[in-house]
C-alpha positions as CSV (number, residue, x, y, z in Angstrom):
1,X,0.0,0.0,0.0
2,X,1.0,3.6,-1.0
3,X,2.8,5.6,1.6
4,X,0.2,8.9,1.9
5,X,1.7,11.8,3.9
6,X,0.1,13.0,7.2
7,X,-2.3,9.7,7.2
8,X,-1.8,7.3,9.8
9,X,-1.8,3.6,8.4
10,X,-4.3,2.2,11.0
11,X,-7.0,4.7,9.5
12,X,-6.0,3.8,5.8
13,X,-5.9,0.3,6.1
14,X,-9.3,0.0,8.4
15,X,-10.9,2.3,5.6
16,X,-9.8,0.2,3.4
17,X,-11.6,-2.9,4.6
18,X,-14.7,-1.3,5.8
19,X,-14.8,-0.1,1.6
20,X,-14.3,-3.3,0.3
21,X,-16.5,-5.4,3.4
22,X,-19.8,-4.1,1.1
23,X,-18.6,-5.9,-2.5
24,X,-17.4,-8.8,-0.4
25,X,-20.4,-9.2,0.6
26,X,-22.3,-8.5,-2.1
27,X,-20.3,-10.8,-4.6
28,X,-20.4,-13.7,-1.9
29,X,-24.1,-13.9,-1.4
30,X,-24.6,-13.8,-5.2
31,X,-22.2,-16.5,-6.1
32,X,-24.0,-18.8,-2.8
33,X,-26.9,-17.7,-4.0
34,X,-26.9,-18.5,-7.5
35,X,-25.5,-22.7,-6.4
36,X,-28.4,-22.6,-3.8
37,X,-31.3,-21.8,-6.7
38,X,-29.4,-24.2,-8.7
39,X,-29.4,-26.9,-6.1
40,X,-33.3,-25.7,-5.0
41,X,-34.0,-25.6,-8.9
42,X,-37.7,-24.5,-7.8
43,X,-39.7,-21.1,-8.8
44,X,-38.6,-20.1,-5.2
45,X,-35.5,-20.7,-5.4
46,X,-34.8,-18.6,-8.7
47,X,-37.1,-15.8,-7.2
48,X,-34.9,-15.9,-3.8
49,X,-31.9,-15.8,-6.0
50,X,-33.4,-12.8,-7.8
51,X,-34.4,-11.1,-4.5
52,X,-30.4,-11.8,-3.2
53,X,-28.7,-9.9,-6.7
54,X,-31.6,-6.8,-6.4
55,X,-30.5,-6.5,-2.5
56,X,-26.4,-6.4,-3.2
57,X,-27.1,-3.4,-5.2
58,X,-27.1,-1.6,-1.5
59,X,-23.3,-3.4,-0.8
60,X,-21.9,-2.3,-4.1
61,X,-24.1,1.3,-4.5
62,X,-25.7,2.3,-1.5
63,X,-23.5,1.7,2.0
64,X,-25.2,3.7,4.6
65,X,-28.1,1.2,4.0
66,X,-26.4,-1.7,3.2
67,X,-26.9,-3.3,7.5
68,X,-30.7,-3.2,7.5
69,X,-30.9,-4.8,3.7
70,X,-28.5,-7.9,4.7
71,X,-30.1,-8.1,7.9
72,X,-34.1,-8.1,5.9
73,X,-31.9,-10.8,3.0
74,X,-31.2,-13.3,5.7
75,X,-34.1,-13.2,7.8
76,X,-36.3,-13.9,4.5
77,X,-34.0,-16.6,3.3
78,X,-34.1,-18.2,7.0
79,X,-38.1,-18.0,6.5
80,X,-38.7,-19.2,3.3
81,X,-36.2,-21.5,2.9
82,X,-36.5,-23.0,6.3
83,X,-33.4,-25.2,8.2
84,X,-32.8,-27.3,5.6
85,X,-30.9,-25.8,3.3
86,X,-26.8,-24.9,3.9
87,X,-28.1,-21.6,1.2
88,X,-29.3,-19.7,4.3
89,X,-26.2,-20.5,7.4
90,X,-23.7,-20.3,4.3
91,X,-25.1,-16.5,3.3
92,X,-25.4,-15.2,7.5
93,X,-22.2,-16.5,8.3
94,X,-20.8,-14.5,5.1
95,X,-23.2,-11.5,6.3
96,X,-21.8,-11.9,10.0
97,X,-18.6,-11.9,8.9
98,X,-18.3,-8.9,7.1
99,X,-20.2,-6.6,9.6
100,X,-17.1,-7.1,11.7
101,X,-14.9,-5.4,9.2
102,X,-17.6,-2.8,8.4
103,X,-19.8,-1.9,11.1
104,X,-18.9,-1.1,15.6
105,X,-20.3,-4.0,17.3
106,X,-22.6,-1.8,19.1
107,X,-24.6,-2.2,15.7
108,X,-23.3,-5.3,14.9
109,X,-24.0,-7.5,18.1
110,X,-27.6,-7.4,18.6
111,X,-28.7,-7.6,15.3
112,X,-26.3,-10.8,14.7
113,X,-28.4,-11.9,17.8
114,X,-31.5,-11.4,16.6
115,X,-30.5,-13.8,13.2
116,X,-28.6,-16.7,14.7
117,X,-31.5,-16.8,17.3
118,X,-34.0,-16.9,14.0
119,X,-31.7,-19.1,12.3
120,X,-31.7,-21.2,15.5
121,X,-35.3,-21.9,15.6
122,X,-35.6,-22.8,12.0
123,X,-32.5,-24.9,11.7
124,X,-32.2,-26.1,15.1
125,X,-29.1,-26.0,17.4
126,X,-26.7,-27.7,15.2
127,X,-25.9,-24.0,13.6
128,X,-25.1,-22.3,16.3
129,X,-21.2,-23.0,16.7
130,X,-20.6,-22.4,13.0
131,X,-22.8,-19.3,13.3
132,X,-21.1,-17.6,16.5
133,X,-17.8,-19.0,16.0
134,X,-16.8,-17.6,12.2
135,X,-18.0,-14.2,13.1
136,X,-16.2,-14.2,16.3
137,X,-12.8,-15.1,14.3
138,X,-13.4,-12.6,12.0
139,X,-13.6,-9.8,14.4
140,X,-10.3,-10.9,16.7
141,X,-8.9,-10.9,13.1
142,X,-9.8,-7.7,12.1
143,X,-9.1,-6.4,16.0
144,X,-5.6,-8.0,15.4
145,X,-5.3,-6.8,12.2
146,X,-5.8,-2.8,14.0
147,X,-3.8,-3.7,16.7
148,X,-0.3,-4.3,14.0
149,X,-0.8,-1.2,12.1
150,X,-1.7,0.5,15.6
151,X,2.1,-0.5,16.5
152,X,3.2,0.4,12.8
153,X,2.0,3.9,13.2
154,X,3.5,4.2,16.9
155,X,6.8,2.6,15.1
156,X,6.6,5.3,12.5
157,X,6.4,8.2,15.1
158,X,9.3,7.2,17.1
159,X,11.0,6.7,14.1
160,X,10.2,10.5,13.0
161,X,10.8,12.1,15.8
162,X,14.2,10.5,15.9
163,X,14.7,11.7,12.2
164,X,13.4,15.5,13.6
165,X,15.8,15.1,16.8
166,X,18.9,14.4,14.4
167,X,18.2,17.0,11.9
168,X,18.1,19.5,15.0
169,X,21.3,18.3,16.4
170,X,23.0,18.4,13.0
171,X,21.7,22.1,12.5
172,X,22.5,23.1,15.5
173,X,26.0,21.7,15.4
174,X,26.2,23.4,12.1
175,X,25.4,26.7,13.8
176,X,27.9,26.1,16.7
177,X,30.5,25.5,13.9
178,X,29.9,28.8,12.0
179,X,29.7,30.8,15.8
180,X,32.8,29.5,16.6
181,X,34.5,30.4,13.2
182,X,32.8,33.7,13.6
183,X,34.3,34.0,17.2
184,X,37.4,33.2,15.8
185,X,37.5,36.1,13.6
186,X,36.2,38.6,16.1
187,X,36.7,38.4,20.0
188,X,40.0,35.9,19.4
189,X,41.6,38.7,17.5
190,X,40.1,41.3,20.0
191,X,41.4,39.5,22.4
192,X,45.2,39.2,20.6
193,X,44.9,43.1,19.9
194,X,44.7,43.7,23.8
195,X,47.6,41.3,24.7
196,X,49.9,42.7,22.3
197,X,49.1,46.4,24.2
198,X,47.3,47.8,21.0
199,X,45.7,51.0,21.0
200,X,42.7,51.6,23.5
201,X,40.5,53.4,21.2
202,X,41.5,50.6,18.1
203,X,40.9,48.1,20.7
204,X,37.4,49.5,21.6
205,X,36.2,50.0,18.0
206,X,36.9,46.3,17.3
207,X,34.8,45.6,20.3
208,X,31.9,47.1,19.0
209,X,32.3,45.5,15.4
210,X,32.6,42.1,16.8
211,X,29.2,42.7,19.0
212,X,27.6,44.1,16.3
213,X,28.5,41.0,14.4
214,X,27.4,38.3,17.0
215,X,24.3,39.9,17.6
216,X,23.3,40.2,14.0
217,X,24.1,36.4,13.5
218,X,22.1,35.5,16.8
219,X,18.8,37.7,15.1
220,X,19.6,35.5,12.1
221,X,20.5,32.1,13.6
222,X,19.0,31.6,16.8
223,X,21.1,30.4,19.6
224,X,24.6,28.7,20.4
225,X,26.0,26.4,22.8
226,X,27.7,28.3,25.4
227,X,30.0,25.2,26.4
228,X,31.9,25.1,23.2
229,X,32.5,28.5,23.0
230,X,33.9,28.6,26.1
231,X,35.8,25.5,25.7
232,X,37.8,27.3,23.1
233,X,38.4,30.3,25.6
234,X,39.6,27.2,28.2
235,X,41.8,26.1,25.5
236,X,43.5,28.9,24.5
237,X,44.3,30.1,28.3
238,X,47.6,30.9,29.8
239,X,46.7,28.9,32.3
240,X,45.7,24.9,32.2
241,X,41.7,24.9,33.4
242,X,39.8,21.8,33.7
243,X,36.5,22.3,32.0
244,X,33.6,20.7,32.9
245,X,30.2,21.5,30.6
246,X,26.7,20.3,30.0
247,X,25.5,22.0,26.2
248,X,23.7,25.0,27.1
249,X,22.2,27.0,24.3
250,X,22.2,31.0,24.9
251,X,21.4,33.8,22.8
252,X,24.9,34.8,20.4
253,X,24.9,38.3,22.0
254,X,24.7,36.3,25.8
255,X,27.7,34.0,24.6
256,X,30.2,36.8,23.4
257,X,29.7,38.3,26.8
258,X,30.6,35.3,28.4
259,X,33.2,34.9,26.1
260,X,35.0,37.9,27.2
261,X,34.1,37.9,31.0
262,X,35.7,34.5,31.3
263,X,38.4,35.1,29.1
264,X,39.6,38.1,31.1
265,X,38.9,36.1,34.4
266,X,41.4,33.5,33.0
267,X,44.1,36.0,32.1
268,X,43.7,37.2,35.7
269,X,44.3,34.3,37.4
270,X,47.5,33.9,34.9
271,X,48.9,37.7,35.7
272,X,47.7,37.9,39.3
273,X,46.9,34.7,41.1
274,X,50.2,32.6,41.3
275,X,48.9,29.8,40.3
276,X,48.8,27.8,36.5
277,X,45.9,25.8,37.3
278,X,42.0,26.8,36.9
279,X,38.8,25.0,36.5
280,X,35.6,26.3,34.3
281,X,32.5,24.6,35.0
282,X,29.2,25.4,32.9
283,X,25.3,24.2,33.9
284,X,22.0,24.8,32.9
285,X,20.4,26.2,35.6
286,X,16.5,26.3,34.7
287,X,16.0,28.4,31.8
288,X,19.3,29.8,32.5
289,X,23.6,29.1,32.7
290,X,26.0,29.2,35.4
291,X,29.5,29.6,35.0
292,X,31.7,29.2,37.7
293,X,35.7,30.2,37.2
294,X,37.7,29.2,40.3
295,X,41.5,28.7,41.1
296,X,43.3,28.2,44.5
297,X,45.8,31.1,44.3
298,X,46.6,33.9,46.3
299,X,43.4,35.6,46.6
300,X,42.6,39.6,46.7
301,X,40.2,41.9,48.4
302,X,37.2,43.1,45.9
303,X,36.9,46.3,47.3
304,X,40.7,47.3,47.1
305,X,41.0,46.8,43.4
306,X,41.6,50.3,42.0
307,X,38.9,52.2,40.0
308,X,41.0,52.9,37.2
309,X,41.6,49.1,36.7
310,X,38.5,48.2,34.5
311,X,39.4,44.7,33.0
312,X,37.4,43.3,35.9
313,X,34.8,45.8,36.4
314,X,34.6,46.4,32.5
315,X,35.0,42.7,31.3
316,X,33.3,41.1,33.5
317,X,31.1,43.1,35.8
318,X,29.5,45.5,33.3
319,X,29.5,43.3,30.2
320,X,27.5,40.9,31.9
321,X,24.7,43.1,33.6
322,X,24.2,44.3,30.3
323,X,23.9,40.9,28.8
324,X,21.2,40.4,31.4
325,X,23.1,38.1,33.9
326,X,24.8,38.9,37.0
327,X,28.4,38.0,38.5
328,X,29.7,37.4,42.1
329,X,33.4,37.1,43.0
330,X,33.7,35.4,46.7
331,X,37.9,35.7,46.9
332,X,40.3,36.4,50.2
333,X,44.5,36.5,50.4
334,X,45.6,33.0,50.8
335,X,42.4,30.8,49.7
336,X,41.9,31.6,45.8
337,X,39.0,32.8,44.1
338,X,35.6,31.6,42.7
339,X,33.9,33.9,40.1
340,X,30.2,32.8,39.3
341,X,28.6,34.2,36.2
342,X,24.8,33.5,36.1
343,X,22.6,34.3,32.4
344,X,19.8,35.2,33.2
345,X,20.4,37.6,36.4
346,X,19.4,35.7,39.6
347,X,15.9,37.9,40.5
């Protein structure tokens, strides 16, 4: 069967047999039909055959009346033709049959009632277990039969969501790739121009360029994972820091100032800590990201770093409260420091 878009098997393939139950039906009562006149060979029997053809017109043409006519067909087969003749059990057990494919059995069940009771009293008990039991194997077929392409469809789901999931994952890796590249060629040379001691007002300019930049790919893109990018800034320390990251997508704009808050914490701990060692840690938190930057080096006093030294209050403080997160430094002479950036602010 045809693959159709959007439709879920189970509904095509039960359509499908409740559109062909009605011709079944219709064909079969004909062809028992017309070896029952023969074998009856009487006026009644050709009449009743005639009767049988005129009434399939409503399986073939006319479904929406096609339950009352076979139930009328077999009840005047069952009267006129009595128990002795296999004509009538052979044409219900075809007409009980195919109301299981066609029809819920809360129409179904008490009108096949009402004819294998009638059938019953004309042909006596012997038809009851072929009467009860072919209908009863058709519908735990049929209900078997909806139960497979049930488990098809739910097959077919996982199996598209799993196709959805990787085609995210690849895009967004895509993305990461080009944000990284992108950070490459803007805060990584930023970055260089202020090591190398180049000029303030240069240095500034570039700044502004390379936000402008990340902010005009994050309109266009969407988000980023904030652990790669700063698994590059880890990398490409003074000092050796031990990264440990969960992925945790953030707006471009967000991850450039992270970018350049951590990146100035590391070159601090490599110009004023004492120490060679670090450790970067990223986690969701929520909707949001923590960052955490510690080391275990000498230590300083917040309050007695001078105003005019604006790497950590430019870099770090300022850049992130207008990114829309926060940062604490908790630090003391002798027992390190631990710098935690949070995205968005804690309220």
């Amino acid at each position: 069967m045809a693959s159709v878009p959007g439709v879920l098997l189970e509904a095509r393939l039960l359509a499908t047999v409740s559109r062909l139950a009605g011709p079944v039906r219709g064909s079969g009562v004909v062809l028992i039909s017309v070896f029952g006149a023969w074998s009856v060979n009487s006026p009644l029997g050709w009449s009743l055959l005639a009767f049988v053809a005129l009434t399939s017109l409503a399986d073939f043409r006319v479904p929406r009346i096609a339950l009352p006519v076979a139930f009328v067909r077999v009840v005047v087969l069952s009267v006129l033709l009595g128990g002795a003749e296999q004509w009538t059990l052979t044409v219900l057990t075809t007409t009980l049959i195919t109301w299981q494919w066609q029809w819920p059995l809360r129409a179904t069940v008490p009108l096949s009632a009402v004819l294998i009771a009638l059938q019953v009293a004309v042909a006596g008990p012997g038809v009851l277990v072929r009467a009860v039991l072919e209908p009863v194997l058709a519908r735990v077929a049929y209900e078997l039969l909806r139960r497979s392409s049930r488990r098809v469809d739910s097959l077919r789901s996982q199996a598209a969501s799993q196709q959805r999931a990787a085609a995210v994952a690849l895009e967004r890796g895509r993305q990461e790739r080009e944000f990284l590249a992108l950070l490459h060629d803007t805060a990584a040379a930023t970055f260089l121009m202020a090591a190398h001691d180049g000029d303030p007002s240069a240095v500034a300019v570039q700044a502004r360029r390379d936000l402008v930049a990340l902010a005009e790919r994050d309109n266009a893109q969407g988000t980023v994972d904030l652990a790669a990018a700063l698994t590059v800034v880890a990398r490409d320390s003074a000092v050796t820091v031990q990264v440990r990251a969960e992925p945790a997508p953030v707006p471009a704009a967000v991850a450039l100032a992270f970018v350049r808050a951590v990146g100035e914490l590391l070159t601090n701990v490599a110009r004023h800590s004492g120490t060679a060692a670090a450790s970067l840690t990223v986690a969701r938190a929520g909707r949001g990201v923590v960052v955490a930057v510690e080391d275990d080096g000498c230590g300083f006093v917040l309050a007695s770093v001078p105003e005019h030294r604006r790497g950590l209050r430019g870099s770090v403080l300022e850049r992130l409260r207008t990114a829309g997160g926060s940062v604490s430094i908790d630090s003391a002479p002798s027992r390190g420091t631990t710098a935690r950036l949070v995205w968005p602010a804690d309220d």
